[in-house]
C-alpha positions as CSV (number, residue, x, y, z in Angstrom):
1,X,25.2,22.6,-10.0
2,X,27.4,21.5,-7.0
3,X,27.8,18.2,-6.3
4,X,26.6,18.3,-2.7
5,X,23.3,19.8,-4.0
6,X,22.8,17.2,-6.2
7,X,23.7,14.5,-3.2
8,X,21.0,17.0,-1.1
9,X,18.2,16.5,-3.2
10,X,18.9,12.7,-3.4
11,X,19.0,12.5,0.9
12,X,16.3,14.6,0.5
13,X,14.2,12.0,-1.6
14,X,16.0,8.8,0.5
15,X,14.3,10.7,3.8
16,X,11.2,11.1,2.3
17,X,10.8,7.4,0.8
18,X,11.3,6.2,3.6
19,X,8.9,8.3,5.7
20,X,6.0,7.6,3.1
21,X,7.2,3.3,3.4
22,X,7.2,4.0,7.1
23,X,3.0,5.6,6.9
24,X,1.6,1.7,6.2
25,X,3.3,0.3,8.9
26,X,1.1,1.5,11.9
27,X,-2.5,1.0,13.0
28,X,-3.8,4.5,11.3
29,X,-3.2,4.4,7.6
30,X,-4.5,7.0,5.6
31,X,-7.8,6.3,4.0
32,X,-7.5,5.0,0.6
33,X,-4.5,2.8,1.8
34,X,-5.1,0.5,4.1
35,X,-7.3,0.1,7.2
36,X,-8.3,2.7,9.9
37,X,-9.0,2.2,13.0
38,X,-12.4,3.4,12.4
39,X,-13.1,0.5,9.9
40,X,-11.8,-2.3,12.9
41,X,-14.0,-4.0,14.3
42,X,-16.2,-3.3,18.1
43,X,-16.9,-5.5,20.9
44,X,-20.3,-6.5,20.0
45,X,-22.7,-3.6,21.9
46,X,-20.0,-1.4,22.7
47,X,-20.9,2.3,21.8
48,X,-18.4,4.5,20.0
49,X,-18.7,8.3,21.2
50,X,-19.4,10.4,18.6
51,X,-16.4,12.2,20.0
52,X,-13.8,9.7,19.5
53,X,-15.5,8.8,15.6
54,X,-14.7,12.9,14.8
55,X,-11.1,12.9,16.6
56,X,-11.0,9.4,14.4
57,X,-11.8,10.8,11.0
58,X,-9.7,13.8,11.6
59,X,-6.5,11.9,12.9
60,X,-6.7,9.5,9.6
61,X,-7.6,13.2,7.7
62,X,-4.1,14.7,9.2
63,X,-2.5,11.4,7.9
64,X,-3.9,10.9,4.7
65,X,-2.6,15.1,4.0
66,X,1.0,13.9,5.4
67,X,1.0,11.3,2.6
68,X,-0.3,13.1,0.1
69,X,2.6,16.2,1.1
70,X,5.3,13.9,1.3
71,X,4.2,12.1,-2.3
72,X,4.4,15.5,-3.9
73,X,7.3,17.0,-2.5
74,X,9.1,13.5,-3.8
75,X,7.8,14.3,-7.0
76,X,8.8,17.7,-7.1
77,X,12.3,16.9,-5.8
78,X,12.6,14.0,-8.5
79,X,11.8,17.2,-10.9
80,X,14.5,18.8,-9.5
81,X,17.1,16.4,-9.9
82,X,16.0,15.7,-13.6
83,X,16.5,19.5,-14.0
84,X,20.4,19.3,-12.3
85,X,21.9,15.9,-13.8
86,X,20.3,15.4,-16.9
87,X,22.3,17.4,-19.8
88,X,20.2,20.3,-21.0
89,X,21.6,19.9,-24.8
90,X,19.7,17.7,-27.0
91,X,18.1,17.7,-30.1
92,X,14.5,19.6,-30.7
93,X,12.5,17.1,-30.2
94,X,14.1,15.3,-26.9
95,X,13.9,18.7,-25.6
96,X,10.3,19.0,-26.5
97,X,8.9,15.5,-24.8
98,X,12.0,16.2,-21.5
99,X,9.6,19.3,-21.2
100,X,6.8,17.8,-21.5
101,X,7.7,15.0,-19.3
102,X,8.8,17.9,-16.4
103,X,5.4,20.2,-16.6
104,X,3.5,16.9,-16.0
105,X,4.9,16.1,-13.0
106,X,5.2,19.9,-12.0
107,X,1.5,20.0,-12.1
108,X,0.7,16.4,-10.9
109,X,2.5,17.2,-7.5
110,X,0.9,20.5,-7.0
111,X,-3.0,18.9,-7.9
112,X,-1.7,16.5,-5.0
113,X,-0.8,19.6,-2.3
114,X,-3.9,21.1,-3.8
115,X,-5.6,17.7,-2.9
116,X,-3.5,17.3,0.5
117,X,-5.4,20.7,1.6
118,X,-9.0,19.2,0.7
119,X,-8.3,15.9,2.4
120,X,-7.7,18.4,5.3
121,X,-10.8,20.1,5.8
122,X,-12.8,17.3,5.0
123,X,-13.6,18.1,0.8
124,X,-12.1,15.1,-0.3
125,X,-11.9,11.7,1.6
126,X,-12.2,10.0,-2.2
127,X,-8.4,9.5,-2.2
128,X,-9.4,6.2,-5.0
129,X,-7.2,5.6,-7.8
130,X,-3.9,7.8,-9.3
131,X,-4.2,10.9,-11.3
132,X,-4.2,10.7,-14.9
133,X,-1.3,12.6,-16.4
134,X,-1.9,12.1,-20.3
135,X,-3.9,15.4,-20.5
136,X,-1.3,17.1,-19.0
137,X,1.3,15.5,-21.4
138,X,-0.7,16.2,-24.1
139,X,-1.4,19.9,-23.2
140,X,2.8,20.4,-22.4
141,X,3.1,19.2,-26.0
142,X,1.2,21.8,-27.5
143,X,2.7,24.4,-25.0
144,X,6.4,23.6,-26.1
145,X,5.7,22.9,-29.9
């Protein structure tokens, strides 16, 4: 690989960390990470339209998806510049678990685009807790021995 590909995929990365530090810093963080403006608190007796609650819930929706796209296209670029810098010739077994290593983290950034699109349309607004991985360590393993 080129050298400016490899410096690319690293602005590439840089751009996208920062975006995804930059999420928590306003008043509509996605649910699951902070505060939305639905959860602040009313004047006492003021009604909320039930229009403003929907455009609500889908505004921290749309958010909540933009995090969730911008974690996994870090993860798959960090995939991507394991595959261009990091010497392909090693010994059987290093092989095996830098395999296994790479198809987790193939698969745990596409089950969170998959999840970006539920969070979307409303399926999942759970967004609690990370995703474990060690099944899909432990199934690479048995893939590449």
């Amino acid at each position: 690989m080129k050298i400016t590909q490899i410096l690319e995929i690293e602005r590439a990365l840089q751009s996208i960390e920062v975006m995804l530090a930059g999420c928590h810093g306003d008043d509509e963080s996605a649910p699951g990470f902070g505060l939305t403006r639905l959860s602040e608190p009313r004047p006492p007796g003021k009604k909320i339209a039930a229009g403003s609650v929907k455009e609500e819930k889908f505004a921290s929706q749309e958010c909540a998806a933009i995090h969730l796209c911008l974690t996994c296209a870090a993860t798959l670029l960090a995939v991507v510049q394991r595959l261009m810098t990091e010497p392909a010739i090693r010994s059987p077994k290093e092989r095996a678990e830098r395999l296994c290593k790479l198809v987790s983290d193939i698969r745990a950034g596409g089950r969170t685009a998959f999840r970006a699109g539920l969070v979307l349309v409303g399926q999942d607004t759970s967004l609690a807790g990370p995703i474990d991985r060690s099944q899909d360590q432990e199934q690479a393993a048995r893939e590449t021995a």
